[in-house]
C-alpha positions, 0 to 999 in steps of 0.5 A: 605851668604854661606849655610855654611862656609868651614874652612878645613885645616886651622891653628889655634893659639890659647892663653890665659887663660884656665879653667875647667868649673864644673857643678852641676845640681839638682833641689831645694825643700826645705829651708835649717834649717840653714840658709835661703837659697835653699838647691839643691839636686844635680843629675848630675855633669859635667865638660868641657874645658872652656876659650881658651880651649872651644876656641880649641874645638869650633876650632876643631869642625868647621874643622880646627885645634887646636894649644893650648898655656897656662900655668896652674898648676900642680894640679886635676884641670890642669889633668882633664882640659888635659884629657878632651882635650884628650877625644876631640882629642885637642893636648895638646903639648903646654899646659905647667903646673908650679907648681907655678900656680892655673888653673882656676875652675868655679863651678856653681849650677843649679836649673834645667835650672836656674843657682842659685849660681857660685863660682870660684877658680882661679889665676889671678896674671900675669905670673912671668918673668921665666914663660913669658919665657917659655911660648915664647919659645914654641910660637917659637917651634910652629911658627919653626914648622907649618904654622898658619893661624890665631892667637886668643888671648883669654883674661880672665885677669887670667894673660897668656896674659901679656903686654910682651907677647902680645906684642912678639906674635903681633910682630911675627904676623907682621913679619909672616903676620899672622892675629890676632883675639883678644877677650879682657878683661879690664886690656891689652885693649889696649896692644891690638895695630893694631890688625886685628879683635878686638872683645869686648861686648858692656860692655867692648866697652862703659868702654873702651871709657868712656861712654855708648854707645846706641846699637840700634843707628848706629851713637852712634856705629860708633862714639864709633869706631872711638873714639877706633881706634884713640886709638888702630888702630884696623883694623876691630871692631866687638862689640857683642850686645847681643840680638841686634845682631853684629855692624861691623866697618871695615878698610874701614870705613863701619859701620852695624849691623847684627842683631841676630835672636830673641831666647830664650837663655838657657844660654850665657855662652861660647858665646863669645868663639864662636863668636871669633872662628868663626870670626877668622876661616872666616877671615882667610877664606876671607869671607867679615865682613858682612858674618862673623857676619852672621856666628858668629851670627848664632853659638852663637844663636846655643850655647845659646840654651845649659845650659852650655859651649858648643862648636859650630858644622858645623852642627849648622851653616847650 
């Protein structure tokens, strides 16, 4: 495998569900009077892009460049989310607001590194036929004017990616040979047909085939591919293990796991965001299915190390 990999002057698409991801650190040292339940004295507060966004950021950190596609809200939520792109030097020309959407807020209290509670204010309705239009309208100012490399789609099921609009963007994808990396979510799996790089965890693989499948086990793996090939024709899988590291079953057949390298993980939040962005910048930068593991397993060990949404760096994939 390259020491590092090079993904320079590449192209980068990216939609889907975006959201601002709020942190609230303190420590716990007393019961509350009121009910049974810590009390945390917060001292630090944060907030980060998170969803397609930590997607951009992730893209952006990597050497290439950005292309981000969304609808939020017009509300506090929606200007922070922009302002921290700004302050990331992400373009945020196609980030489109309506007023009749909530952006997404995830909220989480730490007890230092201990993450004690989560609460999220959000919409998750699909966008309505007016809001589609505007949404493809754009997509096609943005193919009329740059090349795209790569096309991530990043599927929260917060209702950016509709069945209608997955389907316009596949279908200028194959009429623009574009390749298309898809992280996806239970309700569009598969609305997800013939893509180039399908990317499930190993929850959404065993649920979406309808049986548990043994992450150890090649044999349970591959049947498990097979299975979901007949099914969306994928071209490449890479179904992220967790602990167990990446299984990849490639267009030709040839199944494997890279397994990941044992580490004590502060927190896998944004994991996920990592590996798609890696696996689609090396894909579209021709590295082989076993170097984009390698690649992709070596970014999400490197953000897990981190409390917190967290893009990856060049630097952490020497």
């Amino acid at each position: 495998m390259p020491a590092k990999p090079d993904f320079k002057n590449l192209n980068v698409l990216i939609v889907g569900d975006v959201m601002v991801d709020f942190y609230l650190f303190g420590e716990v040292n007393r019961i509350s009077p009121e009910a049974p339940v810590p009390v945390v004295e917060i001292l630090t507060k944060e907030a980060r892009p998170g969803g397609a966004a930590n997607v951009a950021l992730n893209i952006a950190a990597l050497g290439a460049n950005p292309i981000l596609l969304t609808m939020v809200g017009k509300d506090l939520t929606a200007a922070m989310l922009l302002r921290m792109l700004k302050e990331n030097e992400v373009s945020t020309a196609h980030v489109l607001q309506h007023k009749a959407r909530v952006t997404a807020l995830k909220t989480r209290v730490f007890d230092e590194d201990k993450q004690v509670v989560r609460f999220d204010e959000e919409e998750v309705e699909d966008l309505e036929s007016a809001q589609e239009n505007l949404l493809l309208k754009e997509l096609k100012k943005i193919f009329s004017a740059q090349k795209i490399d790569a096309i991530i789609l990043q599927d929260y099921n917060k209702g950016v990616l509709t069945k209608y609009v997955i389907k316009q963007i596949l279908l200028l994808a194959t009429k623009n040979e574009i390749p298309v990396a898809v992280d996806p979510k239970e309700r569009n799996f598969f609305d997800y047909q013939a893509i180039d790089l399908f990317k499930p965890n190993l929850r959404e693989f065993s649920e979406a085939i309808g049986y548990r499948i043994n992450p150890k086990s090649i044999d349970s793996l591959r049947s498990g591919a097979e299975e979901l090939r007949r099914k969306n024709r994928f071209k490449n899988l890479m179904v992220t293990l967790g602990a167990n590291g990446i299984f990849c079953f490639t267009k030709t057949g040839d199944s494997f796991i890279v397994p990941a390298k044992s580490i004590k993980a502060a927190d896998v939040s944004g994991a996920g965001d990592t590996v798609i962005s890696i696996a689609a910048l090396a894909y579209a930068a021709k590295y082989s299915m076993r170097e984009i593991a390698q690649f992709a397993n070596k970014g999400a060990a490197a953000v897990c190390k981190k409390i917190g949404v967290s893009p990856v760096t060049l630097r952490d994939m020497k």
